[in-house]
ZAMARGU-4260 file (C-alpha; in steps of 0.2 Angstrom, whole numbers, plus 5000, padded with zeros to 4 digits):
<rodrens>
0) 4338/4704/5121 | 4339/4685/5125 | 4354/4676/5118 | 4345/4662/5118 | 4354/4647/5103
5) 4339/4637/5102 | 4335/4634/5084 | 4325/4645/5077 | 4307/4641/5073 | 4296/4649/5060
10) 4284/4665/5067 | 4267/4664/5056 | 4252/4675/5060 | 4240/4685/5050 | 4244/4701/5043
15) 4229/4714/5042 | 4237/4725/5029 | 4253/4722/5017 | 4259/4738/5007 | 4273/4731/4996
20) 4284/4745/4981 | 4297/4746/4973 | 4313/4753/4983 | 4327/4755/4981 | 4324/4771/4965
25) 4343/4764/4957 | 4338/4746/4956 | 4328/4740/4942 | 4311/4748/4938 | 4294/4737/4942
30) 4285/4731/4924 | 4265/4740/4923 | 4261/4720/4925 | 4270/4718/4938 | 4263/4735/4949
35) 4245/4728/4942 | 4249/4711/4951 | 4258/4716/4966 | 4245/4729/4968 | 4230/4716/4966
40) 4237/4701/4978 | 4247/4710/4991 | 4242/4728/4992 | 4222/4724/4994 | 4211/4724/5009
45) 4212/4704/5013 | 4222/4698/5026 | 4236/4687/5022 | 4246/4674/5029 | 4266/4680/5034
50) 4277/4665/5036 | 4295/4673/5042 | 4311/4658/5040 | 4328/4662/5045 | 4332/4673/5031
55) 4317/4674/5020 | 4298/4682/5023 | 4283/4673/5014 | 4269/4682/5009 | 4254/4672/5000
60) 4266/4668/4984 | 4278/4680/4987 | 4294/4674/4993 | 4306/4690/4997 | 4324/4685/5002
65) 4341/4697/5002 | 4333/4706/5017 | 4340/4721/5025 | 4334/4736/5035 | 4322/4727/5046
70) 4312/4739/5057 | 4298/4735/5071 | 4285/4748/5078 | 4268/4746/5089 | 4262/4765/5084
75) 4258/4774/5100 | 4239/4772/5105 | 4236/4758/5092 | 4235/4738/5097 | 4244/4734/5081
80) 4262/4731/5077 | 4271/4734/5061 | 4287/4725/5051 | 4296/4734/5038 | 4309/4730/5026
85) 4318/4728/5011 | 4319/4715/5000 | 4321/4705/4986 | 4306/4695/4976 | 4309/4684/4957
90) 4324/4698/4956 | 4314/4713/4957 | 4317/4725/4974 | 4302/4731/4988 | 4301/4742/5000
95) 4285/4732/5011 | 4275/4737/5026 | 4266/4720/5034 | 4253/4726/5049 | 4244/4715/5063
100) 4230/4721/5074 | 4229/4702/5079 | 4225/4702/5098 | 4242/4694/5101 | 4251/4708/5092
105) 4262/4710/5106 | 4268/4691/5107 | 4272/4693/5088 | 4282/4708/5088 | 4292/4701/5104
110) 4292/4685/5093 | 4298/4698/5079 | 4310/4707/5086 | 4318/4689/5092 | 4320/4685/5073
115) 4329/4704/5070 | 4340/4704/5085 | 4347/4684/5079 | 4347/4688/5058 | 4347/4705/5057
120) 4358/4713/5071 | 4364/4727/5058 | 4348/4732/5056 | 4349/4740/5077 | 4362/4751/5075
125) 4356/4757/5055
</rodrens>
């Protein structure tokens, strides 16, 4: 992985599918209205626009921060790649899948996994 110090710039790109729940079970419990609006703006068919900062993942309104146990795949015979992780939105916890079948899903997950190795390097070894 390059050790690269340059400051870090923003990663954006188009995400296919989003599949956000509650996780971890022992923090607190997701309200009905809550499931009903995470389900209708993030867990849908439209695509959506991932703006990934330093320490924090935008997703349309959704602004998730206290992130930990960031993982990347490309899934064997797909051209797709997938981020997933926990994390923390208006204090309520997720578990979220973000997917890409963007012809430059390669170029994003090595963009990705730039982002995990220099804010995340726990999250190798977990």
């Amino acid at each position: 992985m390059p050790d690269n110090q340059s400051k870090f710039t923003e990663i954006k790109f188009l995400a296919d599918k989003v599949h956000a729940h509650h996780w971890p079970l022992d923090t607190p419990k997701w309200s009905d209205l809550t499931i009903k609006q995470v389900n209708d703006s993030l867990n849908n068919k439209e695509k959506k626009q991932i703006v990934i900062k330093s320490n924090a993942i935008l997703i349309e309104n959704y602004t998730f921060t206290d992130i930990k146990k960031v993982g990347l795949t490309i899934p064997l015979f797909q051209k797709q790649s997938t981020l997933v992780f926990e994390g923390c939105f208006e204090n309520l916890y997720a578990h979220v899948h973000i997917t890409t079948k963007s012809k430059d899903y390669l170029e994003i997950f090595n963009k990705l996994m730039h982002w995990r190795f220099r804010y995340f390097p726990d999250s190798l070894t977990s």
